[in-house]
Every structure is written in structure tokens, then in C-alpha cells.
C-alpha positions in Angstrom: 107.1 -67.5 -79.2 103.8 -66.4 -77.5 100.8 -65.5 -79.1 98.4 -62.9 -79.2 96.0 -65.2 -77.2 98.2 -66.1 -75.0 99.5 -62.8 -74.1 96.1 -61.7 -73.6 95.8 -64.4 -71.2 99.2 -63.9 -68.7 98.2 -60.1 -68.6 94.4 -60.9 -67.4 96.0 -63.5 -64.8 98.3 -60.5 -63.7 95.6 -58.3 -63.3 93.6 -60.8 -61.4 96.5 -61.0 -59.1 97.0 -57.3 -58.8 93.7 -57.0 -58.1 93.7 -59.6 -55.4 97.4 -57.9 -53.7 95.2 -54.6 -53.5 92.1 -55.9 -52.0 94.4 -57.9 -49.7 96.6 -54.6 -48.8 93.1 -52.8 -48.1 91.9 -55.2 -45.8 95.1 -55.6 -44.1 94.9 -51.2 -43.5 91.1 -51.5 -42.8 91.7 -53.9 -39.7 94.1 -51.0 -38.2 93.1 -47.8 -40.0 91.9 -46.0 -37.0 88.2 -43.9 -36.9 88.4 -40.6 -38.9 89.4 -37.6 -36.8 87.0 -35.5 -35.6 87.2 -32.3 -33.2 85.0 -34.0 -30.4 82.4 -31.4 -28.6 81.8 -30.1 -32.5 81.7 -32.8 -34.7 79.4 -36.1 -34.1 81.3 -38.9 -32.7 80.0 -42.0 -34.7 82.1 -44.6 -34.0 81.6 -47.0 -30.4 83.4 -45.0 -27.7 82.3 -47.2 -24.7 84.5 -48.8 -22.7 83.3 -50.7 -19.0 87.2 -50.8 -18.4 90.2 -49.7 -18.8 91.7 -53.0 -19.9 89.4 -52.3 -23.2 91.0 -48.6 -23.8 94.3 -50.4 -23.8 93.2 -53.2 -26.0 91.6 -50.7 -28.4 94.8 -48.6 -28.9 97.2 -51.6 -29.1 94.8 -53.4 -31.9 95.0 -49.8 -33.9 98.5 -49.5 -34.3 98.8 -46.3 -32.4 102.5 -45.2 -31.7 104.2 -42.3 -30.4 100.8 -40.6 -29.6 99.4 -37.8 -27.2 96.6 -38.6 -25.0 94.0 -36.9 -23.1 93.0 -38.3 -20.0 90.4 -37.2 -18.7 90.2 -38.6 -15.0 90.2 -38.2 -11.1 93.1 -41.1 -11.7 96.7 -40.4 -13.1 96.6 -44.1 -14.4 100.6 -44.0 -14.3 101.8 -46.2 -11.1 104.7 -48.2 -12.4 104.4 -52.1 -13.4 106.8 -54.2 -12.8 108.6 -55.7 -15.8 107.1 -59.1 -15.3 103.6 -58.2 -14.8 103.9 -56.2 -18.0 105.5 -58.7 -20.0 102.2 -61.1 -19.1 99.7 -57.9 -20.0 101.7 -57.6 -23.4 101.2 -61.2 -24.0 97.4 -61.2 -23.0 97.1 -58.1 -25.6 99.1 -60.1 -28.2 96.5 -62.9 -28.0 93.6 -60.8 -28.1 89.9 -61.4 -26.8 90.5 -65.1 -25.3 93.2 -63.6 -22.4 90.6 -61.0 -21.2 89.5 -63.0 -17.8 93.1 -63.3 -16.5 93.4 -61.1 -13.9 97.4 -60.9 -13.7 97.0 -60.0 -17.7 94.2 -56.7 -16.9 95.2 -52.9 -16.8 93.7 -50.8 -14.2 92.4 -47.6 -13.8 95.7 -46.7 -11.3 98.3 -48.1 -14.4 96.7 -48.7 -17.8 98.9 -45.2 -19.2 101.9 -46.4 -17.8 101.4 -49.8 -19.9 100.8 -47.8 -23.1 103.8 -45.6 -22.6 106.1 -48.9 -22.0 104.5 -50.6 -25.1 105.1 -47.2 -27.1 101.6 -45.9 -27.9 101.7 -42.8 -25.3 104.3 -40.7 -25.3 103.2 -37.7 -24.0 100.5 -37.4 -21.5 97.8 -34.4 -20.8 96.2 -35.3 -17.6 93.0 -33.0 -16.9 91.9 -33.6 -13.0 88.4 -32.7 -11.6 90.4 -30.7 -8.6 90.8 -26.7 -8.1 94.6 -26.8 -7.7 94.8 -24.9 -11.2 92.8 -22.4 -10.0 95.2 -20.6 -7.7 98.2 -18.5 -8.4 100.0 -21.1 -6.3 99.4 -23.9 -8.4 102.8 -25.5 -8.9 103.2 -26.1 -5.3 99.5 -26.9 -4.6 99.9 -29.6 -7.4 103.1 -31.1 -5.8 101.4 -31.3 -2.7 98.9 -33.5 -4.6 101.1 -35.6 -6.2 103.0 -36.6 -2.9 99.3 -37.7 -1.6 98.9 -39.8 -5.0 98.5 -43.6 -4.2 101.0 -44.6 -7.1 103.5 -43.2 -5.0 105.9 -40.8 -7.1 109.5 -40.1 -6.4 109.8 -37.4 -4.1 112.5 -35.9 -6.7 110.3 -36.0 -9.5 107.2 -34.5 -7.7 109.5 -31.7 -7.0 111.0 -31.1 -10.5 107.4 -30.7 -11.8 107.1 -27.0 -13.1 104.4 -24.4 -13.5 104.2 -23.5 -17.9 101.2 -22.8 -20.3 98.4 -23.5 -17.9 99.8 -26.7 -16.5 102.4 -28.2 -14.4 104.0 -30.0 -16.1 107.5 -32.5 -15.7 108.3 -36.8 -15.9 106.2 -39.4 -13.6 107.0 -42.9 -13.9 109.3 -41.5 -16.9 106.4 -40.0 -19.0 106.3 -36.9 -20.3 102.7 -35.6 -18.2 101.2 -32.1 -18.6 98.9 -31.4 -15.9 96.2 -29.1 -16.3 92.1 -28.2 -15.7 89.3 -28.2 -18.1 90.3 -24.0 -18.5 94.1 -24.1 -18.2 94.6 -26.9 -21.2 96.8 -25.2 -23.8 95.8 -25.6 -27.3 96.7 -29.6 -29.1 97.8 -29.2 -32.8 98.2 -32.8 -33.2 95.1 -35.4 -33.4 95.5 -37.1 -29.8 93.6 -40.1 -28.1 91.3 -39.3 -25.2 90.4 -41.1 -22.5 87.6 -39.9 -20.3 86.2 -41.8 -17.0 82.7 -40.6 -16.0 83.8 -40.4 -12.6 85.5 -37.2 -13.5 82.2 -35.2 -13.2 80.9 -36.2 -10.0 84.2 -34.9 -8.4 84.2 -31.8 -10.4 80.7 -31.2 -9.9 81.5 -31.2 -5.7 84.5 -29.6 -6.5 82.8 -26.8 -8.1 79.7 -27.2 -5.5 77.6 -27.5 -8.6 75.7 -30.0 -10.2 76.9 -32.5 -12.6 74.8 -31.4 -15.6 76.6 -28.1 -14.9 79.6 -29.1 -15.5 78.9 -31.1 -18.3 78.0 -28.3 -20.0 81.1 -26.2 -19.1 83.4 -29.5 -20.5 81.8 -29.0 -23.8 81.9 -25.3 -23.8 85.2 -25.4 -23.3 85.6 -27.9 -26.4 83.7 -25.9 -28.7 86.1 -22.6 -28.2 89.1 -24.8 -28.1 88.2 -28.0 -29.6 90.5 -31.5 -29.6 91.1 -33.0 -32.6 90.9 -36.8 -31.6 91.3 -39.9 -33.9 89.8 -42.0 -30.5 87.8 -41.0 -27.7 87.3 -44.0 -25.4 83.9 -43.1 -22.7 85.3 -45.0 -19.2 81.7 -46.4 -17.5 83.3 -48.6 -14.9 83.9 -47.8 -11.6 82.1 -44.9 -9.2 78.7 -45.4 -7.8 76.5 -47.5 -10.0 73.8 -45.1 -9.5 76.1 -42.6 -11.3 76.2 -44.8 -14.7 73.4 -42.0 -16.5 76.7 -39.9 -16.5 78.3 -42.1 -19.4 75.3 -42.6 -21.2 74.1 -38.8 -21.3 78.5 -38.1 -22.4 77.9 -41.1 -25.4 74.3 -39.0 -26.1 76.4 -35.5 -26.1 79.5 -36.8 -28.7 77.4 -38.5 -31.4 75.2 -35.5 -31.0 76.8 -32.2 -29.4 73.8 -30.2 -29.9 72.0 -31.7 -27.4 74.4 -29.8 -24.7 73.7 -26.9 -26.8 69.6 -26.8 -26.0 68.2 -24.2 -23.4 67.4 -26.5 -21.6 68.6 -30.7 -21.2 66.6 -33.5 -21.4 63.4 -33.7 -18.4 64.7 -37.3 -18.0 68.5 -36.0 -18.0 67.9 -33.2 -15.6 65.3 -35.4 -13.2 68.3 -37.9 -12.5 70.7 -34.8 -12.0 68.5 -33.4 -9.2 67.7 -36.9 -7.5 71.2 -38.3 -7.3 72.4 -34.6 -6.3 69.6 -34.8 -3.4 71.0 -38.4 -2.3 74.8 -37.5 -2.6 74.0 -34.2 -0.6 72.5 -36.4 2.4 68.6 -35.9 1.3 67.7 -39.2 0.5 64.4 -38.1 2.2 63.6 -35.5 -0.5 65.1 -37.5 -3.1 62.5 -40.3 -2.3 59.9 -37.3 -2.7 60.7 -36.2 -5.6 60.6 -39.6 -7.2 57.6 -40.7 -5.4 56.0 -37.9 -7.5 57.8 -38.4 -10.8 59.4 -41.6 -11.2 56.6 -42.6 -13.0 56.8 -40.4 -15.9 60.5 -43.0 -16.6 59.1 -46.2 -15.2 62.0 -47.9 -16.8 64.9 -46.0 -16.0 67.2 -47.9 -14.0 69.1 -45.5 -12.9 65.9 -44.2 -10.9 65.3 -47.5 -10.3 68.3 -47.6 -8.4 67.9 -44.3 -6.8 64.6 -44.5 -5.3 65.7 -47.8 -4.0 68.8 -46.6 -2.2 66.6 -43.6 -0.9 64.5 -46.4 0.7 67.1 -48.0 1.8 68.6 -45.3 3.7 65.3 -43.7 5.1 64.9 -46.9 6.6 61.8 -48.6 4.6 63.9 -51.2 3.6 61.9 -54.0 2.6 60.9 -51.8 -0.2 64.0 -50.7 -1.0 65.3 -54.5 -1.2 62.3 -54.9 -3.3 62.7 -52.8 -5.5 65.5 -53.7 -6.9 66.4 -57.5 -6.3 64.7 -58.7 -9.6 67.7 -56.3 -11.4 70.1 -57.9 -9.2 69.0 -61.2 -10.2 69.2 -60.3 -14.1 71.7 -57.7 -13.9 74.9 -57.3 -11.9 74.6 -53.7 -12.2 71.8 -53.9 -10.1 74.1 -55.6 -7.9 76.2 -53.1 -7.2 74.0 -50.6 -6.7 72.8 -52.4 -4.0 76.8 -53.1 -2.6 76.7 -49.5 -2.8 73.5 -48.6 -1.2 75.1 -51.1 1.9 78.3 -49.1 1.8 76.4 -46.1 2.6 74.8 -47.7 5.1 77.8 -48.8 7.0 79.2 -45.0 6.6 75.9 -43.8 8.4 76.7 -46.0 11.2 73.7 -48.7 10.1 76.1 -52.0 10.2 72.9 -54.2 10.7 71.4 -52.7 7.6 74.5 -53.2 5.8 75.0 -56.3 6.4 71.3 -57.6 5.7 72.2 -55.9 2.0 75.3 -57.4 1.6 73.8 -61.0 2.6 70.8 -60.2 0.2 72.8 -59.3 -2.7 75.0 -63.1 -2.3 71.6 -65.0 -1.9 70.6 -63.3 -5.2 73.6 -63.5 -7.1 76.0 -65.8 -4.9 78.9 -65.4 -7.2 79.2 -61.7 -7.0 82.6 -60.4 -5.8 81.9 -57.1 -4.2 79.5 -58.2 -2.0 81.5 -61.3 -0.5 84.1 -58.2 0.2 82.1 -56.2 1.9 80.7 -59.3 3.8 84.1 -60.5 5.0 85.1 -56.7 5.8 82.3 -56.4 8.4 83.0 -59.7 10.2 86.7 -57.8 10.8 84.9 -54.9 12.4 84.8 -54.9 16.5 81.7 -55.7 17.4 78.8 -52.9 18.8 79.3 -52.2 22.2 
């Protein structure tokens, strides 16, 4: 027979155990729940949207759970070259294991296949690709979009490029076996469904030369275009790798724009925003002369910007005062690899102009400052290939 007391005292240790089953359940949903949805370009992004690489926009959406979704990418890259079965069977693992597999490089996604990994491990499966090019723009878009896709580097089937079909604002068909949509900023058709979204910064400097405008410009126009017709998104993941380091402001004034979309809304940007805007469009334009001007005269109101840093430098560099440009930005170099690349960079541009002597003095300055750093040792073994000067 059980008493009273002892009634009293199996139903408490049920509850106790109830309680610790819930708690348990929550945390287990809390570690995959994914961020709230939010329409991005209206509502504040809060959540950490950076990612250096796309093996991190992978490793985000397979530690969420996500299945069966739609994504957005926003990109000069398609992202969808096929894998081979046993490299992705050795990227699945890496993911499986989590953080410790990062630095194996036959485990990484990149920028040319990290969509057709999450369409094989069933997290995308349908794909709206929004390119920075005008092929949308003509009434002959179907075939000027083939045309494109037969000059893509991941190589699509000449069958499948051709079955690829003009509908709702984009051309749309299968690549690699996915089900891609793809369209421009305008011609995107309206997304019911909350989708993931990729965007790589890179997209704007290519739009911004596509649309021989400038890149604030056309950050502007991105987030018009998301205020009339806005995405609901449960991620957005900002790409910052890759392009000209120089070019990095881009992501940092997008991560400024989502956690606060008024800012794109002012009269007027940002002095700092729209100072960095003109310089780099004076350097990628060829004027590295007027670019040095204008930041001998002002690059002192943003002392520590590094991004002017980095541009006054490479102005040096390619007006020929190049002690000062090395100067100027060696002690980054030495502390940051970011300033590393911008000088790998500066020394590509260089060798582009036809200054392979000046190249190659950057190239050997960047090893004896950081002698582990990849790029440069490239670029260094590259110009040793090169016939010599006649």
C-alpha cells in the first residue's frame, strides 16, 4: 500500500524528471533552431552573418538542420561544378566532425562547388542564382545566358545548357542536376517561402562595372529592390573572402546596411563610406594618380582605416614611389595577412602594367615579411616561368 507521503514523493521525482526531459528537449532544438526569419533589406539582421569562406556557409547550414531548402545566391560564381563522389564523401565527413577538420584542404568547399555539396547532402534543393552581368537585360536573354553558361569554368553539359528556358524573369533549367533559376537583381520573381541567401561581396564590384557605376550605387539599387520585393530569409551568410583585398569595405558597409537598413536609406552615405567608394573607383579606373590625391588631402580625416591604408599604398605603388608604398603598409603585413594580400595584389597589378621588376620586389617583400604566406610564393614561382625581358 503507498501512502500519502509517499505518493507525494514519486509524483515530485516525476516532475523533477519531466522537467529535466524538457529542459533537455529545448536545448537539444536551441543548438539547431535556426535565427528568426526576417525580410532582409527591411528588417535588422541581428544575428552574425560573416563568413571569410565558403567552407563556413556550408558548415553553417549543415550544423542547422536545413533540408529541402531554396537559396539565394548572390554571386559572380555559380558555385555548382560537380564533385566527385569521393571528394564529397571526405567533405561530408569533415562537416560531420565539426571545427577540428577545417584545415584539410581535400575536406574544404569552394567558391566554384560549395552549392553543389549542399544539394548532394540535401539542404538545397532549388537554386536562385542572381549574377552581376546584363544578360537579363535584353530581350534575347535565353540565348545570351546559354552563351554564358558554355563559357562557365565548371564546364556544363552542352545538352543541359541548351535545355535552359527563358520563364518569370529568369532562365531557368537543371545544372549539375539542380533545379537553378537564373535571374538579375530586377528580373527575380517574387519567393513565398523563407530561403537561405548567400551573398559574395565580389558581386558588387562586377555589377558596379557592369553597370559603369559606382559600387555604392549599386548597393543602393540591391536594397531598393529588397524593400519593394523583400526576401524572407531564415540565414543570410555575407561572403568576405576572395576579390581584391582592397575591396573588403564592401562586406563591412553590406554587414552595416542588414543590422541597420536605414543607413542605405540616408540622403546621403557615410563621408568614410563614400571617400573609399571614390578612391578605389579612381584606382580600379586606372587613376591611381588622382586616387593618391585625393587621399593625400583626406586620408587623414580616417587615419585608421585600412582599407585606405591599403589604397593609398597601392596608389604609391603603382605611380612608382614605392618605398613609400612598401612602407606604408609592411607593418600590416607583418600583423595582418590581410595586409598581405593587399600587397600580392598591388604586385599583380604591377605585373599587368608591364612592371615585372616592381612585382617581383613586392612579391619578395611580402615572403620576407610573412615567409609562410601562400599567395605570394605563387606569384613568386609564376614569374620565374615567365620568358625573360628582351
Amino acid at each position: 500500500m503507498i501512502t500519502s507521503g509517499r505518493v507525494v514523493t514519486v509524483l515530485g521525482k516525476c516532475v523533477c524528471l519531466g522537467l529535466v526531459l524538457l529542459l533537455t528537449g529545448l536545448a537539444a532544438c536551441n543548438e539547431k533552431r535556426p535565427s528568426p526569419v526576417v525580410r532582409i533589406g527591411v528588417d535588422p539582421v541581428l544575428s552574425d552573418i560573416g563568413a571569410k569562406e565558403y567552407q563556413e556557409v556550408l558548415r553553417s547550414w549543415y550544423s542547422r538542420g536545413y533540408r529541402n531548402r531554396t537559396v539565394i545566391n548572390v554571386s559572380p560564381f555559380d558555385g555548382i561544378a560537380v564533385i566527385p563522389e569521393e571528394r564529397l564523401s571526405r567533405i561530408t565527413k569533415g562537416l560531420q566532425r565539426g571545427d577540428a577538420a577545417t584545415g584539410r584542404e581535400e575536406e574544404r568547399v569552394t567558391g566554384s562547388d560549395y552549392l553543389f555539396a549542399a544539394a548532394r547532402m540535401g539542404i538545397l534543393k532549388r537554386l536562385y542564382w542572381v549574377i552581376p552581368f546584363d544578360h537579363l537585360d535584353y530581350i534575347n536573354a535565353e540565348v545570351r545566358v546559354q552563351e554564358f553558361l558554355r563559357r562557365a569554368s565548371s564546364g556544363f553539359p552542352v545538352r543541359d545548357v541548351e535545355s535552359m528556358r527563358f520563364r518569370n524573369g529568369c532562365v531557368s533549367g537543371r545544372l549539375s542536376g539542380i533545379e537553378i533559376n537564373i535571374c538579375s537583381m530586377v528580373s527575380r520573381p517574387d519567393i513565398e517561402e523563407p530561403v537561405l541567401v548567400a551573398l559574395d561581396g565580389q558581386f558588387f564590384p562586377v555589377y558596379a562595372a557592369t553597370k559603369r557605376t559606382n559600387v555604392l550605387g549599386v548597393m543602393k539599387s540591391f536594397f531598393d529592390s529588397l524593400e519593394v520585393r523583400p526576401l524572407r530569409a531564415d540565414s543570410v551568410r555575407l561572403l568576405t573572402a576572395g576579390g581584391m583585398a582592397r575591396q573588403g569595405y564592401i562586406a563591412d558597409e553590406l554587414a552595416e546596411v542588414f543590422r541597420n537598413p536605414d543607413l542605405i536609406r540616408q540622403p546621403q552615405p557615410p563621408d568614410l563610406w563614400s571617400l573609399r567608394d571614390q578612391a578605389d573607383n579612381m584606382l580600379t579606373g586606372g587613376g591611381a594618380r588622382e586616387a593618391l590625391q585625393l587621399l593625400k588631402e583626406r586620408g587623414h580625416e580616417y587615419p585608421d582605416d585600412p582599407y585606405l591604408i591599403l589604397m593609398k599604398g597601392t596608389a604609391e605603388l603603382l605611380v612608382g614611389v614605392h618605398a613609400e608604398g612598401l612602407k606604408r603598409v609592411e607593418q600590416g603585413c607583418r600583423e595582418n595577412q590581410y595586409f598581405c594580400r593587399g600587397l600580392v595584389d598591388a604586385g599583380l597589378e604591377l605585373k599587368q602594367g608591364g612592371e615585372r621588376a616592381k612585382a617581383a620586389s613586392v612579391f619578395a617583400k611580402v615572403l620576407q615579411l610573412n615567409p609562410g604566406y601562400a599567395p605570394a610564393r605563387s606569384e613568386q614561382e609564376k614569374m620565374k616561368e615567365l620568358p625573360a625581358i628582351k
